[in-house]
C-alpha positions in Angstrom: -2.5 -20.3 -19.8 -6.3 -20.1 -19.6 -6.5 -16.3 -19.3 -9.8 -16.5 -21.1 -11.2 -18.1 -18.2 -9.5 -15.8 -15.4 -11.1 -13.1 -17.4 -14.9 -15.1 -17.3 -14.5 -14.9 -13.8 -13.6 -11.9 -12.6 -16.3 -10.5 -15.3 -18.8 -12.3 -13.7 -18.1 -11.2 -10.0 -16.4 -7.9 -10.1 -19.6 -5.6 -9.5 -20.2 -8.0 -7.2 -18.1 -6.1 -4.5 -20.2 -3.4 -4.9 -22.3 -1.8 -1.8 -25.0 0.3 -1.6 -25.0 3.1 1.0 -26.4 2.3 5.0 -26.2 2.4 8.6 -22.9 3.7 9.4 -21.3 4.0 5.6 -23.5 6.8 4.4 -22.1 6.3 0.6 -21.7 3.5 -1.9 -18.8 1.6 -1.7 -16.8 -1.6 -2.9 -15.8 -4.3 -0.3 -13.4 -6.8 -0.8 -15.9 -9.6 -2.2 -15.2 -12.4 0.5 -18.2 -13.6 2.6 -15.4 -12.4 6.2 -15.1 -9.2 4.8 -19.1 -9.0 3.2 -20.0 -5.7 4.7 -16.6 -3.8 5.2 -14.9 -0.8 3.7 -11.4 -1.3 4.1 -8.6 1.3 3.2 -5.7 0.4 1.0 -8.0 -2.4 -0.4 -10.5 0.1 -2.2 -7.4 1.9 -3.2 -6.1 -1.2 -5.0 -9.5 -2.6 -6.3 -10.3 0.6 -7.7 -6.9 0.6 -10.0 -8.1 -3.2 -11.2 -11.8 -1.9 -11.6 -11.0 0.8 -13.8 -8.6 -2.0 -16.0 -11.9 -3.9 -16.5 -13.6 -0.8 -17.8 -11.1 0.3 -20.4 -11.6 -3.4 -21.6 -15.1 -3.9 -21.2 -15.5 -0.1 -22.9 -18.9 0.3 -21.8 -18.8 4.0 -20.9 -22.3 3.5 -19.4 -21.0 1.3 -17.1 -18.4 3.4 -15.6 -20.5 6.1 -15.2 -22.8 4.1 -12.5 -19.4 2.8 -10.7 -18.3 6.6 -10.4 -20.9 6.8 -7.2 -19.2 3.9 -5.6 -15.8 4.8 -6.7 -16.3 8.1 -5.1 -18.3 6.9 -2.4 -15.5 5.0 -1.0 -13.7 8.5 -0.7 -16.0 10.3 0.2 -17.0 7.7 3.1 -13.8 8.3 4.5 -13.9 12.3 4.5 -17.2 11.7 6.4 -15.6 10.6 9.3 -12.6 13.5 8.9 -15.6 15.8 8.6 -16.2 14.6 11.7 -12.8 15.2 14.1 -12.2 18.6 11.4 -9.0 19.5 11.9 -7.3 16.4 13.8 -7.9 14.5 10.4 -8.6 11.3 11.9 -9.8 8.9 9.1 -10.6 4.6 10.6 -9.1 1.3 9.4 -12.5 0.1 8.3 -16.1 1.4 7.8 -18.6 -0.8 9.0 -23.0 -0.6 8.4 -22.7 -0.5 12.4 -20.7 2.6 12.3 -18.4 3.6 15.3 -17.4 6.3 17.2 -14.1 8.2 16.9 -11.8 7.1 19.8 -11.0 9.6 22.4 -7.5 9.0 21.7 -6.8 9.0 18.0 -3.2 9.0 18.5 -2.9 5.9 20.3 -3.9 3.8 17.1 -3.1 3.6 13.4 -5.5 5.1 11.4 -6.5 4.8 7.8 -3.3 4.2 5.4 -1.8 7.0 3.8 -3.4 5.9 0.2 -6.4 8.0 0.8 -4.9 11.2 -1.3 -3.6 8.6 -3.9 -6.9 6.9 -4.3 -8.7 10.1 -4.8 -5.9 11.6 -7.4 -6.0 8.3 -9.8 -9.8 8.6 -9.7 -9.4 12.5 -10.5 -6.6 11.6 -13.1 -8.2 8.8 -14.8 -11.4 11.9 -15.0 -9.5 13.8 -16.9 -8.4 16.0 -14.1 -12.1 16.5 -12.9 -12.0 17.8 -9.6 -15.2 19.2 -8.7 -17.0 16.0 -6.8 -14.0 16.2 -4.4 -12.9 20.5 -4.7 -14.7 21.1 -1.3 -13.3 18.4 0.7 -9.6 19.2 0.1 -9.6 20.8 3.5 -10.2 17.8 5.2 -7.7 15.2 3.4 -4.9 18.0 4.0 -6.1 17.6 7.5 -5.7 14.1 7.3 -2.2 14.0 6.0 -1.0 17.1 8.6 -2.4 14.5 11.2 0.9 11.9 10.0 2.8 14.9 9.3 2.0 15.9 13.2 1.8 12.9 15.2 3.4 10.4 13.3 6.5 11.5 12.4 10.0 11.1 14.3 12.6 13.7 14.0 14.9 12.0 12.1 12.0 13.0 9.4 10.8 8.8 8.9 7.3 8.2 9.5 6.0 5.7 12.3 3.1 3.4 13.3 1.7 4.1 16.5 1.0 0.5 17.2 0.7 -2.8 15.5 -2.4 -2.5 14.6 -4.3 -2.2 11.3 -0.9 -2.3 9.5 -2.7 -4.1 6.3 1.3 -6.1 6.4 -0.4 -8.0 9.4 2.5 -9.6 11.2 5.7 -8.1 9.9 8.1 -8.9 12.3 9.5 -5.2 12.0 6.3 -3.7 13.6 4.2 -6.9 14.8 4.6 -7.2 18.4 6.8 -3.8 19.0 6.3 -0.6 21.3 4.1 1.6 20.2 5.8 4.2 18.1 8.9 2.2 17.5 8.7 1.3 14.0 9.3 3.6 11.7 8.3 0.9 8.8 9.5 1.3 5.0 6.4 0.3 3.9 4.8 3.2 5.5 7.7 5.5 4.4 7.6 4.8 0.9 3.5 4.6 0.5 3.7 8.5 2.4 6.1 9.0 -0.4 3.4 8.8 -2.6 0.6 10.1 -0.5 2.5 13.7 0.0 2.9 13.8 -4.2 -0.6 12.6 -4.4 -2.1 15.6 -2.3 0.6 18.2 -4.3 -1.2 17.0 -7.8 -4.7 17.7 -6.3 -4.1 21.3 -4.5 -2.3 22.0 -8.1 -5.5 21.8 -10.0 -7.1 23.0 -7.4 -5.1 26.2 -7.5 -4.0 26.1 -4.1 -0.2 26.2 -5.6 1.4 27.5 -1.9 -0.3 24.6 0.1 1.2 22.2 -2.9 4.3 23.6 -2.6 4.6 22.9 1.3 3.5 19.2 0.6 6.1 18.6 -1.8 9.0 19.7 0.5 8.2 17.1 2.8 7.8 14.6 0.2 11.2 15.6 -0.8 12.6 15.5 3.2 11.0 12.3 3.5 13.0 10.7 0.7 16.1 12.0 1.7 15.1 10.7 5.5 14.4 7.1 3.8 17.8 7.1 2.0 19.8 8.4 5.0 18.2 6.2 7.3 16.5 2.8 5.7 18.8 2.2 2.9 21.8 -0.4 4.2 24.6 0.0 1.8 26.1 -3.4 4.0 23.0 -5.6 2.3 22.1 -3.5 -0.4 18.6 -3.4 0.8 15.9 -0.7 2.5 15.0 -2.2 5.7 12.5 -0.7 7.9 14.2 1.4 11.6 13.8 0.9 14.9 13.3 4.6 16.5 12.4 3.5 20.1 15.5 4.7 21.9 15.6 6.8 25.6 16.6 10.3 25.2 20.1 11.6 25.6 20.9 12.3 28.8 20.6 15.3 30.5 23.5 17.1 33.3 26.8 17.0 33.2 27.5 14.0 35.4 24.4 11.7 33.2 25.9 8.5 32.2 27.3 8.5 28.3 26.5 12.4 29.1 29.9 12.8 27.6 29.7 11.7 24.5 25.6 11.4 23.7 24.2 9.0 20.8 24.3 10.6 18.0 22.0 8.1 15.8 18.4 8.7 15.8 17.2 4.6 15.3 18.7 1.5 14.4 18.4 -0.2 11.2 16.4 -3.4 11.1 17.9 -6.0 8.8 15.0 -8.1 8.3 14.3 -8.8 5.0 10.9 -8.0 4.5 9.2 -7.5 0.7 8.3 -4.1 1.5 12.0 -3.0 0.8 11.1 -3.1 -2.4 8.8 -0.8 -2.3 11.7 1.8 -2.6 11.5 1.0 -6.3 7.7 1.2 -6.5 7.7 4.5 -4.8 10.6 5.9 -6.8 13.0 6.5 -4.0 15.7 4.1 -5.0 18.9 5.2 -7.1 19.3 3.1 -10.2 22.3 1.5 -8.6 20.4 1.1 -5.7 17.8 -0.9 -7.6 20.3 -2.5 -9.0 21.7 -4.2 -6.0 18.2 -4.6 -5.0 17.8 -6.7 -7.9 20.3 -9.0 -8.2 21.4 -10.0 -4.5 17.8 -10.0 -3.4 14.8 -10.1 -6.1 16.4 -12.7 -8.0 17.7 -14.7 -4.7 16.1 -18.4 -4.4 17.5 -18.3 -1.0 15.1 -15.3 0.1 12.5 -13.5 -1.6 12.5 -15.3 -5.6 10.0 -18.6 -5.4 8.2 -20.3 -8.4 5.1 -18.1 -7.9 6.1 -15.0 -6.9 7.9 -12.7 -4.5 8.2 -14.3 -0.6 6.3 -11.7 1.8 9.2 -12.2 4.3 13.0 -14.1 2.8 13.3 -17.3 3.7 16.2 -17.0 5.2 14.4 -15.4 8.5 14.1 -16.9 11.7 10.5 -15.9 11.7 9.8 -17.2 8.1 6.5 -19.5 8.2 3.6 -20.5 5.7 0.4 -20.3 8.1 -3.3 -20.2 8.0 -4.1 -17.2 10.0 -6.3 -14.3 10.6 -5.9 -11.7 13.1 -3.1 -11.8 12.2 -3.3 -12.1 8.6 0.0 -14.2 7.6 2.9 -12.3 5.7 5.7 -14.1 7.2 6.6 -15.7 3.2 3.3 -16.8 1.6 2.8 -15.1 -2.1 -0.2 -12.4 -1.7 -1.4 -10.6 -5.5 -0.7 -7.3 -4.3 3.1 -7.7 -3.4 3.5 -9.2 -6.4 1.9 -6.5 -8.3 3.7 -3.8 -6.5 6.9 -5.1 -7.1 6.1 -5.5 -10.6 5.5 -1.8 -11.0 9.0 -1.1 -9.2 10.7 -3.4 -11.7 8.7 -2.3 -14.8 9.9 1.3 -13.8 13.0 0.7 -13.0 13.5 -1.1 -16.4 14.3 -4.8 -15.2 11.7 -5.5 -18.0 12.5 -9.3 -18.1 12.4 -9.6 -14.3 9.0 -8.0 -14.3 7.5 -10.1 -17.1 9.0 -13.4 -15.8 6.6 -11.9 -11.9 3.6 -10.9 -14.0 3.8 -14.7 -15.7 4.1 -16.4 -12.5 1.2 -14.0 -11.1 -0.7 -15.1 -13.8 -0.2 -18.7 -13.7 -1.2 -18.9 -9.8 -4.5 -17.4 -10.3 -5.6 -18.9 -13.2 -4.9 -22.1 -11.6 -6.4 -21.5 -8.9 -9.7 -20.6 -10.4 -9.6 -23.8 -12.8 -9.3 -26.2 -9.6 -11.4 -23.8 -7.4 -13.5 -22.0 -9.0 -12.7 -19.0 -6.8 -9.2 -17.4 -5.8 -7.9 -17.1 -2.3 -6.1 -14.5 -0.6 -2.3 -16.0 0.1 -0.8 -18.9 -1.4 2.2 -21.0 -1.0 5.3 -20.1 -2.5 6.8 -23.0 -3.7 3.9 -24.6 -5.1 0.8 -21.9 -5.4 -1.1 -23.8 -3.6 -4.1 -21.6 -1.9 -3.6 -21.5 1.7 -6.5 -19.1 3.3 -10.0 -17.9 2.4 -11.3 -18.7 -0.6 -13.9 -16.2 -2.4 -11.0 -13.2 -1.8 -11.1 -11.2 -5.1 -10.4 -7.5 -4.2 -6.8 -6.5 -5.2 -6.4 -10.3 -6.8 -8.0 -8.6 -9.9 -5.2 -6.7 -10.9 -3.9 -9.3 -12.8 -6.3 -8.0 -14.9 -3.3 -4.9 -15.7 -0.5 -7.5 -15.4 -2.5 -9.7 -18.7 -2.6 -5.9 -20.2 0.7 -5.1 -19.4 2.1 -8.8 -20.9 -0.3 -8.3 -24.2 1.1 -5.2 -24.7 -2.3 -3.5 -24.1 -3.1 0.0 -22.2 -2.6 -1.0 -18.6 -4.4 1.0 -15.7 -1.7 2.0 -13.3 -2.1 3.6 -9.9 -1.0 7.2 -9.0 2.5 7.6 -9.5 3.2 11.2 -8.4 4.6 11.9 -12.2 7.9 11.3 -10.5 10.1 8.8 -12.2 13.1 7.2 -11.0 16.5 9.1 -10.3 19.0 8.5 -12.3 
């Protein structure tokens, strides 16, 4: 493979992403690098660019360097606190920053709001630092407010997390949230990326010396995995699906209909195979045997999720499995995107299915490379059976982590992202 020129390319158009503070974005910033998305900051994409960014640093070892990205790295944080700053204690944090800037809605509960990856973000950057915590000491207030606002208003009581609509989900059009009532689906995607978020904010009010407030964080990260096992993981499949939690209340009087013997289940599991199931691994929540089964009667299934370039967003065996050109939504219905590939990679790495995850870094490899050598450029979802590129061209954002994947294959120090110091269960 021509890794030489994958690495020419994203040399040559990586600081490209970067944006210099205005109108409504009052600090630099990185945006995904694709003419749609020009002037944006979006959330778990700066999270996820950053992690590749820092990769091309420790190669490129031009300390200089990385000392002017710091402002943008940061920025992009610190942009987001802004607008905490802003609703203070409610902790309300956007989607997407734009130069036209936007007001706060006058119902921040009746939307999704920025992905729980801002805590992550900011403890790899502190991490990578060396633990320096000083650019982001006084703003601790306001991500704690951020995560009590999911901890608050987000959260079911059978202890899963939920969206509160379809929108903004970054997994555009999963079938497990697209299209639902609001505050229905209590997604494993968002579960297991709140896994890491609550760890994330415990490591950053440690150094900070607020140990109490870190150890009230880490309780509910450890509820919430128990809540994900009890309630996502199907021992039937051998899978963590996502749960459906919009059911009417028990009924009330003693003459109520089924007032005699009330539901006792909180949701309904919803056994459609979706990537993000895999994200149990990622996060750390699976059991070994868990990951296991995982492994063997799904991962490595042609039938579903296994294709010649990667991991299918959705198994092919769903009804609602389809290879489209589409934005709002964004299709994740089975084509290959970078970043599920890379996330499953770093379940399977950690989990020790070391041939499995080298056989996905390959194949991750091989589609961009070839897609730059016909192209020039990647795209931002391709086909699963052949790699061909199916939407926007000039997407680069989290498609540069195969910069880490090449590290991880050549055996070199690979940049990873956050990972809570947790490591899997045995």
């Amino acid at each position: 493979m021509n890794t030489a020129l994958l690495k020419d390319y994203i040399s040559r158009n990586i600081t490209d992403t970067f944006r210099e503070a205005g109108g409504g974005i009052p600090y630099p910033f990185f945006t995904p690098g694709s003419h749609q998305y020009a002037d944006q900051l979006w959330d778990w994409d700066s999270w996820l660019f950053n992690i590749a960014l820092r990769q091309y640093f420790l190669e490129a070892g031009d300390g200089a360097a990385l000392d002017k990205a710091r402002i943008y790295e940061r920025g992009c944080i610190l942009n987001w606190l802004s607008v905490a700053r802003k609703t203070n204690a409610r902790g309300w944090v956007p989607v997407i920053m734009t130069r036209g800037g936007g007001d706060v809605p006058a119902d921040i509960y009746a939307d999704n709001m920025h992905k729980p990856c801002l805590a992550q973000h900011a403890a790899f950057l502190v991490r990578q630092d060396g633990g320096d915590i000083g650019w982001l000491r006084e703003d601790l207030m306001y991500l704690q407010y951020f995560v009590n606002n999911y901890r608050n208003h987000h959260r079911h009581p059978c202890g899963l997390y939920f969206w509160q609509n379809d929108t903004g989900i970054g997994v555009d059009d999963d079938p497990c949230t697209m299209s639902r009532p609001p505050r229905s689906s209590a997604s494993i995607y968002l579960n297991c990326l709140m896994v890491r978020e609550l760890q994330a904010l415990v490591y950053l009010l440690d150094l900070a010396g607020l140990d109490d407030c870190a150890a009230e964080y880490r309780r509910d990260a450890e509820h919430l995995i128990a809540a994900i096992q009890e309630h996502c993981w199907d021992e039937r499949d051998g899978f963590f699906y996502s749960v459906d939690v919009n059911l009417l209340p028990n009924p009330v009087g003693r003459w109520a209909l089924h007032s005699g013997e009330p539901r006792s289940w909180p949701g309904l599991i919803q056994r459609i195979g979706v990537w993000s199931g895999f994200l149990a691994m990622w996060a750390g929540v699976a059991t070994r045997e868990q990951a296991g089964r995982m492994v063997a009667e799904h991962y490595r299934n042609p039938a579903t999720f296994h294709a010649p370039f990667g991991v299918r967003t959705l198994s092919k065996m769903e009804k609602m499995y389809a290879i489209r050109a589409t934005g709002n939504p964004s299709c994740w219905r089975g084509p290959i995107w970078v970043i599920s590939n890379y996330m499953v990679h770093r379940g399977l790495d950690a989990y020790g299915f070391r041939d499995d995850a080298r056989d996905l870094a390959e194949k991750t490899v091989r589609l961009l490379v070839r897609d730059v050598e016909r192209s020039g450029a990647m795209h931002e979802y391709y086909q699963p059976e052949n790699g061909e590129p199916v939407l926007n061209i000039g997407f680069q954002n989290w498609n540069f982590l195969v910069l880490n994947l090449m590290a991880w294959l050549e055996g070199r120090p690979a940049v990873s992202e956050f990972d809570g110091c947790v490591r899997p269960p045995s």
